[in-house]
C-alpha positions in Angstrom: 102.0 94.6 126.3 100.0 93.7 122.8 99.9 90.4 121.7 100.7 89.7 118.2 98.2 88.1 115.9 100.9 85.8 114.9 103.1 83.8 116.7 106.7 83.2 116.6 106.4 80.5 115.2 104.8 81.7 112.0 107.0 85.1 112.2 110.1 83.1 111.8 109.0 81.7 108.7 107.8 84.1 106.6 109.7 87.0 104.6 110.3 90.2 106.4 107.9 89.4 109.4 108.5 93.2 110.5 105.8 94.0 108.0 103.4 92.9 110.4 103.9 93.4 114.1 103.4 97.0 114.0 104.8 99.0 117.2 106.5 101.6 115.0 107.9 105.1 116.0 104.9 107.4 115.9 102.3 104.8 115.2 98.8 105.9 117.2 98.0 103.6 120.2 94.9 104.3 121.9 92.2 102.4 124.4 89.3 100.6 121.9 87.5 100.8 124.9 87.8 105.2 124.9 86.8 105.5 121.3 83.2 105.5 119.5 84.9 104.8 116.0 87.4 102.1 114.5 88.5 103.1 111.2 91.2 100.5 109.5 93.2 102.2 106.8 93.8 100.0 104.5 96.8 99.8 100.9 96.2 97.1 99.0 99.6 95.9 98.3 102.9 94.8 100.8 104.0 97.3 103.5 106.9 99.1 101.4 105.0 100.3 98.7 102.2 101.0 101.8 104.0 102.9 104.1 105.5 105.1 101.3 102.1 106.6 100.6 101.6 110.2 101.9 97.6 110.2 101.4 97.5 107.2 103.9 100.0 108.9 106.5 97.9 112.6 105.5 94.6 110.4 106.7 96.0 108.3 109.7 97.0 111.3 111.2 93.7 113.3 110.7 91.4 110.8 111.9 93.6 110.1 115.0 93.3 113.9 115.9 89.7 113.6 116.6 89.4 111.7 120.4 86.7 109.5 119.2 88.6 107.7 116.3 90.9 105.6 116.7 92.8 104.9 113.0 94.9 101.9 112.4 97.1 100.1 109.2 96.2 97.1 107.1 98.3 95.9 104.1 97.8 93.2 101.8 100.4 89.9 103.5 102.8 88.6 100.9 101.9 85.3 99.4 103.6 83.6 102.2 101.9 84.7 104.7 98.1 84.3 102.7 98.7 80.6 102.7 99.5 80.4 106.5 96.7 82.9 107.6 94.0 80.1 105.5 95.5 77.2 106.2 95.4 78.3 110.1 92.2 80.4 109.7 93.9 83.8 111.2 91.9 86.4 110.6 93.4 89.9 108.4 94.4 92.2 111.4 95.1 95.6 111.9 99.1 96.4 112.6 98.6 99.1 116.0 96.1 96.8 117.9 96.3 93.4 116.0 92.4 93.0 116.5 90.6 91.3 113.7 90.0 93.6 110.9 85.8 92.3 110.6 85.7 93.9 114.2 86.3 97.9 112.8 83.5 100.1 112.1 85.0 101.5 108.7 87.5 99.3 106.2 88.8 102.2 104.2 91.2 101.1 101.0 93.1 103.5 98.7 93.0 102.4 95.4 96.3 103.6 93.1 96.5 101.7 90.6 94.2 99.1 88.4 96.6 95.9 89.1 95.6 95.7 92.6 92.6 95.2 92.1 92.4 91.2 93.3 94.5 92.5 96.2 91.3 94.4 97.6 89.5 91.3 97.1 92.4 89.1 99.2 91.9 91.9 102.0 88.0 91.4 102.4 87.8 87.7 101.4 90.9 87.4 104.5 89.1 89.6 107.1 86.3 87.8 106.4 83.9 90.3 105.4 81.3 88.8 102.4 82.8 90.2 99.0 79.6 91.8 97.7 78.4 94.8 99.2 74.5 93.7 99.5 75.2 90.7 101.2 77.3 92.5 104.2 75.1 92.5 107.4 74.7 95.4 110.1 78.4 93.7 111.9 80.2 93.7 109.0 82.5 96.7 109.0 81.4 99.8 105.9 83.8 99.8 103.1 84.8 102.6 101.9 87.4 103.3 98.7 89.3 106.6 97.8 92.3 107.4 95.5 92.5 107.9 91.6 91.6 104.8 90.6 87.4 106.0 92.1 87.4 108.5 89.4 86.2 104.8 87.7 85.1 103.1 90.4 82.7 100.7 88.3 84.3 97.7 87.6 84.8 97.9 91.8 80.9 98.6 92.3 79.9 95.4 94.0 82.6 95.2 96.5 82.2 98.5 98.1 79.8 100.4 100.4 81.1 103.7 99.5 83.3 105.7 97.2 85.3 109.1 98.8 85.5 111.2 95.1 88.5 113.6 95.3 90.5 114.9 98.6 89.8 113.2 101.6 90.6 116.4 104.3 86.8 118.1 102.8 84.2 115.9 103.8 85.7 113.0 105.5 84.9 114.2 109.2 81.3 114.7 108.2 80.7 111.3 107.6 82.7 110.1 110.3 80.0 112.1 112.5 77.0 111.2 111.1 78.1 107.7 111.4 78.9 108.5 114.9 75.5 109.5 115.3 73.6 106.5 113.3 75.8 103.9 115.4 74.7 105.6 118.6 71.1 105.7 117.9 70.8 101.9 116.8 70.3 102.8 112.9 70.7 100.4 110.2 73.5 100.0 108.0 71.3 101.2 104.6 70.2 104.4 106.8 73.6 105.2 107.1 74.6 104.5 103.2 71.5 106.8 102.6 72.4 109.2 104.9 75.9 109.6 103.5 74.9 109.2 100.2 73.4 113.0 100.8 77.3 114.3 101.7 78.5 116.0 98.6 81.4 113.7 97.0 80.1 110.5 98.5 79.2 107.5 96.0 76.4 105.0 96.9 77.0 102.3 94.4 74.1 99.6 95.4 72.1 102.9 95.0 72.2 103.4 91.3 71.8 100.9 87.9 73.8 100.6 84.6 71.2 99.5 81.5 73.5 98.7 78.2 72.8 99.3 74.6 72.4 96.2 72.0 76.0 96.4 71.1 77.4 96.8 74.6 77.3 100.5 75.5 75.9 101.8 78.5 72.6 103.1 77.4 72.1 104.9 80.9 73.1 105.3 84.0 71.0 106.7 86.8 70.3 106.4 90.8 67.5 104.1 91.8 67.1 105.3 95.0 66.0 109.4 96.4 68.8 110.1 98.7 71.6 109.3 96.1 72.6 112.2 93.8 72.3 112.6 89.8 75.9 113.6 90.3 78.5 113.4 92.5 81.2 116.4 92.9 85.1 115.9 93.4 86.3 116.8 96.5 89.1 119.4 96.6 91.1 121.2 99.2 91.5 124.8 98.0 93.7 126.1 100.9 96.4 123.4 101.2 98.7 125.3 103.3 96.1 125.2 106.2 94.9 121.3 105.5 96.2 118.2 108.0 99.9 117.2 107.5 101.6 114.4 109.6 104.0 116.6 111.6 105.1 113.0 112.8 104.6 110.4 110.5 104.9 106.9 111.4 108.7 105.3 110.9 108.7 101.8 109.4 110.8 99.4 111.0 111.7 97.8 107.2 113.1 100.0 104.3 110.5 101.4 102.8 110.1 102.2 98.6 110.5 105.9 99.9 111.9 106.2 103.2 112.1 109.8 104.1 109.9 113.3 104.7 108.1 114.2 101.7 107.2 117.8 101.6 104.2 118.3 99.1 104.5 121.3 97.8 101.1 121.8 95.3 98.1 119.9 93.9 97.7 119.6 90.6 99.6 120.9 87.1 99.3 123.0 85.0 100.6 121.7 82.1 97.7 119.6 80.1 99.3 116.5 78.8 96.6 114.6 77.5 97.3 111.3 78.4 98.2 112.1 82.0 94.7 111.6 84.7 96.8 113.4 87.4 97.3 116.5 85.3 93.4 116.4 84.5 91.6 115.1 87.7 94.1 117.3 90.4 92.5 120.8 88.6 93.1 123.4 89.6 96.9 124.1 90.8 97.3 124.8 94.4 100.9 126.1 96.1 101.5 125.2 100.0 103.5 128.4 101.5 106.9 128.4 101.0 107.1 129.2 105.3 104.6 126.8 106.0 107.2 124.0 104.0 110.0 125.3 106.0 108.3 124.7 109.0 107.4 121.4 108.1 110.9 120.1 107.2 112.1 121.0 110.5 109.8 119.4 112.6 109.0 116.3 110.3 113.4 115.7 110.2 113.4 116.0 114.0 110.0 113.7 114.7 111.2 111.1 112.4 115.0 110.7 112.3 115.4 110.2 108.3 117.9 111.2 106.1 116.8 112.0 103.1 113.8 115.3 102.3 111.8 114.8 99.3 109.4 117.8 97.4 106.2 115.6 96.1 104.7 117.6 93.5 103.0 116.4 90.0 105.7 119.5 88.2 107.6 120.7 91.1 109.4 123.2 88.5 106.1 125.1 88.1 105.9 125.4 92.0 106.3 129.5 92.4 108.6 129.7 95.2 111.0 127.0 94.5 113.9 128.5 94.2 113.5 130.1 98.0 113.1 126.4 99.1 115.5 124.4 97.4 118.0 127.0 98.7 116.7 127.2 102.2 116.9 123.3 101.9 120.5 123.8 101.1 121.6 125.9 103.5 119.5 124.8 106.5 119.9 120.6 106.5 123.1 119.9 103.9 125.6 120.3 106.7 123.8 117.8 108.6 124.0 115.3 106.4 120.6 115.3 105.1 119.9 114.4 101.3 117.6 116.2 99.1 115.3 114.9 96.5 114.2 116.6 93.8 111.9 114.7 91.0 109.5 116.0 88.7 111.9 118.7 88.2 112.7 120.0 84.5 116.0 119.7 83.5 117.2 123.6 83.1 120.3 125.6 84.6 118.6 126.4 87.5 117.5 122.7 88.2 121.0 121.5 87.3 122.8 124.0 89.6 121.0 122.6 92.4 121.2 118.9 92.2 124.7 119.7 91.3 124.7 121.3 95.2 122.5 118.0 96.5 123.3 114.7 94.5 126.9 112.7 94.3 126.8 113.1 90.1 128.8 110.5 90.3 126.4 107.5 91.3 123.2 109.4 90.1 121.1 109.8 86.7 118.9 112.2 85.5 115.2 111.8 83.9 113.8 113.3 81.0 110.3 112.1 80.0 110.4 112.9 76.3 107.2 110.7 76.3 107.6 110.5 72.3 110.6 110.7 69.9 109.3 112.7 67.2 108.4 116.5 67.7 104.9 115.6 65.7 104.2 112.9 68.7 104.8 114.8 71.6 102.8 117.9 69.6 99.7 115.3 69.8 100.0 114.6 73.3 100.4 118.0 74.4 104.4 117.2 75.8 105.1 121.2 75.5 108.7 119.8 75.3 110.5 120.6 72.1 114.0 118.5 71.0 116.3 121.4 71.6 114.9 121.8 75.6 115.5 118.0 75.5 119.2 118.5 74.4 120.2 121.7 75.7 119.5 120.0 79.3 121.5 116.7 78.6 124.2 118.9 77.3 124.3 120.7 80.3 123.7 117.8 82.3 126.4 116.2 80.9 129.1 119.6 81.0 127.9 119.3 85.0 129.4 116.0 85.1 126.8 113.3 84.6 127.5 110.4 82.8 124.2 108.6 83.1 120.6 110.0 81.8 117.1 107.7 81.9 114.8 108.9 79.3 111.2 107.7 79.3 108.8 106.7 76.2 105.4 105.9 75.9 104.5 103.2 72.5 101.2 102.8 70.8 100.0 106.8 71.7 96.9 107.7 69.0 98.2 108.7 65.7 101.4 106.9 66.3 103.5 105.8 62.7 106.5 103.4 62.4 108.6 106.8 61.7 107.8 108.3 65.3 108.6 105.0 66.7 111.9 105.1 65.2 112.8 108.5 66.5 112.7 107.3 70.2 116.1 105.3 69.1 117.0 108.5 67.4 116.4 110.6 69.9 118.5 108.9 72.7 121.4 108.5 70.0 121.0 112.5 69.6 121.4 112.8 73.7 124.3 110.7 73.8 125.7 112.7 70.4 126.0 115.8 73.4 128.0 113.9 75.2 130.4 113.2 72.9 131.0 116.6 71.8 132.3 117.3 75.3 136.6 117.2 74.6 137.7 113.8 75.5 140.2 115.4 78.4 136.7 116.9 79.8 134.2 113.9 79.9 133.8 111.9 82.9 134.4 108.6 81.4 131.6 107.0 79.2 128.2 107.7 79.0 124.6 105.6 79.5 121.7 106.6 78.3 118.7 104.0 79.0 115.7 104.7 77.7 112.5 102.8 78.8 108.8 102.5 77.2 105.9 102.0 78.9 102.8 101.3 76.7 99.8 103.8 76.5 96.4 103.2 78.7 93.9 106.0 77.9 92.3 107.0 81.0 89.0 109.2 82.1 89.1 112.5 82.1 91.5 112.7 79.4 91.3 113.9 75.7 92.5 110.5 75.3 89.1 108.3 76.8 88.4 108.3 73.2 91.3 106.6 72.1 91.6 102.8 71.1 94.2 100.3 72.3 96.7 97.9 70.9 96.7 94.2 71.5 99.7 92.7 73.9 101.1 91.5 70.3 101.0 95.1 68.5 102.7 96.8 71.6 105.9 94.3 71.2 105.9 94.7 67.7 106.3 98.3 68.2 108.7 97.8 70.8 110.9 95.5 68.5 111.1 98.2 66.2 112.0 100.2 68.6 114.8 98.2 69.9 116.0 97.4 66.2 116.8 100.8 65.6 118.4 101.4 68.4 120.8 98.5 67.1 121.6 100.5 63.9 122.4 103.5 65.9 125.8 105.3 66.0 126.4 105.2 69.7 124.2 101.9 70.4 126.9 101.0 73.1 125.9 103.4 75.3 122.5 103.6 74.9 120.3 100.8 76.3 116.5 99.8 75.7 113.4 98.2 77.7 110.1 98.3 78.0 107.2 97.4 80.3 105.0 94.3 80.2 102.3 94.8 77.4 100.0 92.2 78.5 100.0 93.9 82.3 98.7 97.1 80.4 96.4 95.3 78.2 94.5 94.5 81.6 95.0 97.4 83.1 93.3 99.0 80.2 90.3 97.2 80.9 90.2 98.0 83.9 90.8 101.4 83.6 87.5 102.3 81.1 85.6 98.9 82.1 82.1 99.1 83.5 80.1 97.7 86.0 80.4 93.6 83.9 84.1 93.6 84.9 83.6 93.1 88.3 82.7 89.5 87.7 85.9 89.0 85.8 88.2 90.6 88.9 86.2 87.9 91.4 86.4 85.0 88.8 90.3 85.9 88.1 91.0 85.7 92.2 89.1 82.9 92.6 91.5 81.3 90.3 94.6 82.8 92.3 95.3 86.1 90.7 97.4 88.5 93.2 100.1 90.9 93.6 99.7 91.5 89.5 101.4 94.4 89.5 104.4 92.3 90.6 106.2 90.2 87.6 106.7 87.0 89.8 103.3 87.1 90.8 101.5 88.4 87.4 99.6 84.8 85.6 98.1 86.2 82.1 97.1 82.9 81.5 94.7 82.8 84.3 93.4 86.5 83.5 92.5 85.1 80.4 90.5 82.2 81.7 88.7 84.4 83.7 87.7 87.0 80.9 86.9 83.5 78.6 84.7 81.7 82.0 82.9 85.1 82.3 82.6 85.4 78.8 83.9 89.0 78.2 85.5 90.7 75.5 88.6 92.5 75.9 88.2 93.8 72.6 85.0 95.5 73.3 86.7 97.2 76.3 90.2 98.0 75.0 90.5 98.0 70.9 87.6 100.2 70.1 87.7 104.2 69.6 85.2 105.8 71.7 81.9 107.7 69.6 82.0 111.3 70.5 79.1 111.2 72.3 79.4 107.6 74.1 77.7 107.7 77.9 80.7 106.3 80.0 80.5 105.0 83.2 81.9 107.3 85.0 79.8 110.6 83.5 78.1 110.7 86.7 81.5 112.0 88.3 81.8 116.4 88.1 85.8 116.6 88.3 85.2 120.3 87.4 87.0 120.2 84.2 84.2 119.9 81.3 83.7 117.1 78.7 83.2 119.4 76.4 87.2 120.6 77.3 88.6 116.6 76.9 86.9 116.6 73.5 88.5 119.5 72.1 91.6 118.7 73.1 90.9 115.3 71.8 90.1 117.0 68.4 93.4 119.1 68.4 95.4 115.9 69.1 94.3 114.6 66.1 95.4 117.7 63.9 98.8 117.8 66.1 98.1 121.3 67.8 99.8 122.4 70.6 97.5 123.7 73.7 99.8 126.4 75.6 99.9 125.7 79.8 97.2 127.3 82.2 100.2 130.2 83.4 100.3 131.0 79.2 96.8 131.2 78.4 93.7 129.9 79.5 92.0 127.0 77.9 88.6 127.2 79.8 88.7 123.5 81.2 86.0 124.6 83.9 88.3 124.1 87.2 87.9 127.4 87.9 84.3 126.7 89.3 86.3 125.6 92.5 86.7 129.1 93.2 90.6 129.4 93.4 94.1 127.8 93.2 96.0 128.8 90.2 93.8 129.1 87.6 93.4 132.1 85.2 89.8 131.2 84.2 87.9 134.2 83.1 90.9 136.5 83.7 93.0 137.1 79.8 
């Protein structure tokens, strides 16, 4: 029987101790002593938000396929549970064996999102692995990060031994081997790093150097030592209906954020918003077989016991054979009491006829991302969504028999005026208008429509990574007016406004486009006790902004500045396939308001098509 890293003592007295003893249905147990490689897989944030990640579940169960891995969870402990593993020196552990993380050949972490970025620091400074990469000796375990937030992986630099660029099934078992290989024949950690640094879509940090203009920019950026690469290549899966899928994925014994099956359908969109990373970085669009989900559902339902199937797809509504699934879906689990999830869908007949067979109306809402309330706004940011698509759905939504509709809003988007701010108000009162022209003896008592805005971050490989920012101040101002008007509208009591935390994006703006200097700023902010900021009870501004004051750095160099068309950023050195050249343009037709029609309508020549496949109609009208 395992012993538990903590005792019961300690269990009884923190919050939701199950997120730490492991021992789940389908979790991977193997003999340490039987394996030649220990690979921690790590999500920087608690185990709900961990154990709803399918790239984590797609990886644990690929490593543990191969006999000489053994792969096991880490999460980031709640607060609580921080202050008891330092005040009693209890080392981070892993969740199958509960052996000391520090003890694992490989620490990989998945990096999602910008605001966990003094998490990843809380897992290395608690395993008690040295913070900076060059000061990790041969014991230490290698650190490897993945995930979207690696297609900038600067202001990270110091603290890793390795970035994974793109899909980890490609290359992944490559470097598992040669590492297998170094560790057998005595070789030192730098052989390795150079060594792996040679494995296309592998990023050596330590191995190149960032030199900065007078005024700030980064004058160049180039490797300083022979194995690393000028460049370094994406990794994509091009067959996806033949890449590793958990057939049993392991069953937390807590709710998870999403606990069910996820059946990922496709990679990538087709679609070309240009604020949205996903839609830009995930190039080209590739479709899993409509038999190969099928299978899948079956055997993931029956190896898992949930209740609920969910398609995982960036646009599922663009996935080919859709309708063949939803239905098979339908017919095959319904009866058994199995829900159906369907997001990312558009709202059209076809979508509404379905959730109709698969939701209780009653209890649930539909979304619409509008992303802007004025036709001229969602023009610049390439929505491809025009006011009467927005309408016609919520009137058919609402004829179906919902009552309750969440539309979403981005504020502070480049070109934005007062006028287009207004029309997110005016937009929602127009949905809510559709409502109302159902007869009174029809409608299904009243109706709510809450609409929410999140505030703009330009990301890379965007036509966006040019734009500028707005200060925490400007984005409430803009929200106010926002919310004003929605307080002069006819309908105002059923229509309900809020919007995110501006200051939250403000720093995760910084993060998003900083460089190499902001790594002292995420080490001085933990130091001074910043974690869990993606969490409102744990955010502290106020110490983000003695950390960016001690390490004297500007936000508004980072943030409030619009990018020179030909500025080097810092993370150029990445090839995501889809040319700078591409972002720019569509950059330039934001600014004049032109539409770009999707990949299925016409090709734009973004330059995914050198990966040879998926569905992409480079070269071919």
């Amino acid at each position: 029987m395992r012993k538990l890293a903590l005792d019961d003592e300690i269990l009884l007295n923190i919050e939701k101790p199950a997120r730490y003893i492991g021992g789940e249905v389908n979790a991977v147990m193997k003999d340490p002593s039987k394996v030649d490689i220990r690979f921690a897989m790590c999500f920087p944030d608690v185990y709900e938000i961990g154990m709803s990640h399918l790239g984590i579940q797609i990886l644990y169960d690929m490593f543990n396929q191969r006999e000489d891995v053994w792969c096991e969870r880490v999460y980031s402990p709640w607060t609580d549970l921080d202050k008891v593993m330092r005040e009693k020196k209890i080392p981070l552990f892993a969740l199958e064996s509960q052996d000391p993380v520090r003890e694992f050949d490989f620490l990989g972490i998945t990096i999602q999102f910008e605001m966990c970025y003094t998490n990843i620091l809380q897992i290395l400074d608690l395993s008690g692995i040295p913070l900076h990469a060059e000061e990790r000796a041969e014991k230490d375990p290698i650190v490897i990060g993945g995930g979207p937030c690696t297609y900038n992986p600067e202001p990270l630099a110091e603290f890793f031994d390795l970035f994974y660029i793109g899909e980890g099934e490609t290359v992944y078992n490559e470097l598992l081997d040669i590492y297998k290989e170094y560790k057998a024949a005595g070789k030192s950690r730098r052989e390795f790093l150079e060594a792996a640094a040679g494995i296309e879509g592998i990023y050596v940090p330590q191995f190149y150097e960032a030199e900065y203009n007078e005024d700030g920019t980064l004058e160049s950026f180039s490797p300083k030592n022979e194995k690393a690469s000028e460049r370094v290549r994406k990794q994509v899966v091009m067959d996806v209906t033949d890449a590793p899928y958990p057939m049993k994925p392991v069953v937390p014994f807590i709710k998870a954020t999403q606990d069910r099956v996820v059946l990922e359908i496709q990679r990538g969109c087709i679609r070309g918003c240009r604020f949205c990373q996903a839609g830009m970085i995930y190039r080209p669009t590739r479709e899993r077989s409509v038999e190969r989900l099928k299978e899948y559902a079956r055997t993931m339902l029956e190896n898992t016991g949930h209740e609920e199937i969910s398609l995982s797809s960036l646009s599922s509504s663009d996935y080919s054979e859709l309708k063949e699934l939803v239905l098979f879906l339908i017919d095959e689990f319904k009866e058994k009491g199995i829900n159906i999830s369907l997001p990312s869908l558009r709202i059209d007949a076809f979508s509404l006829d379905v959730m109709n067979k698969v939701q209780d109306i009653r209890k649930s809402s539909l979304t619409f991302a509008p992303e802007a309330g004025s036709q001229r706004m969602r023009d610049v940011i390439n929505k491809g969504l025009t006011e009467e698509d927005i309408l016609e759905g919520a009137g058919q939504a609402f004829e179906g028999g919902w009552t309750k509709v969440k539309l979403y809003f981005m504020l502070g988007l480049p070109t934005e005026k007062e006028e287009d701010m207004k029309e997110i108000a005016r937009l929602s009162d127009r949905v809510a208008r559709k409502y109302y022209e159902i007869p009174k003896e029809q409608r299904h008592g009243k109706c709510q429509i809450t609409a929410s805005s999140s505030f703009f971050v330009p990301k890379p490989f965007t036509p966006f990574q040019w734009a500028s920012m707005c200060t925490a101040e400007e984005y409430v101002r803009r929200a106010s007016i926002v919310k004003h008007e929605f307080q002069e509208q006819l309908n105002r009591k059923s229509l309900r406004y809020n919007w995110h935390d501006a200051e939250v994006t403000v720093l995760e703006g910084v993060m998003a486009r900083g460089d190499r200097r902001i790594g002292k700023v995420i080490e001085r902010a933990y130091e001074l006790g910043c974690l869990f900021d993606s969490w409102t009870e744990s955010f502290n501004n106020d110490l983000w902004m003695q950390a960016f004051t001690e390490t004297e750095t500007d936000i508004a160099f980072y943030n409030l500045r619009e990018r020179k068309p030909d500025e080097l950023f810092p993370w150029d050195f990445i090839d995501v396939g889809v040319k700078r050249s591409f972002l720019y343009k569509e950059w330039e037709r934001a600014m004049q308001g032109v539409v770009t029609p999707n990949c299925r309508m016409q090709c734009s020549g973004c330059g995914a098509a050198g990966f040879g496949g998926g569905v992409c109609y480079e070269g071919k009208n």
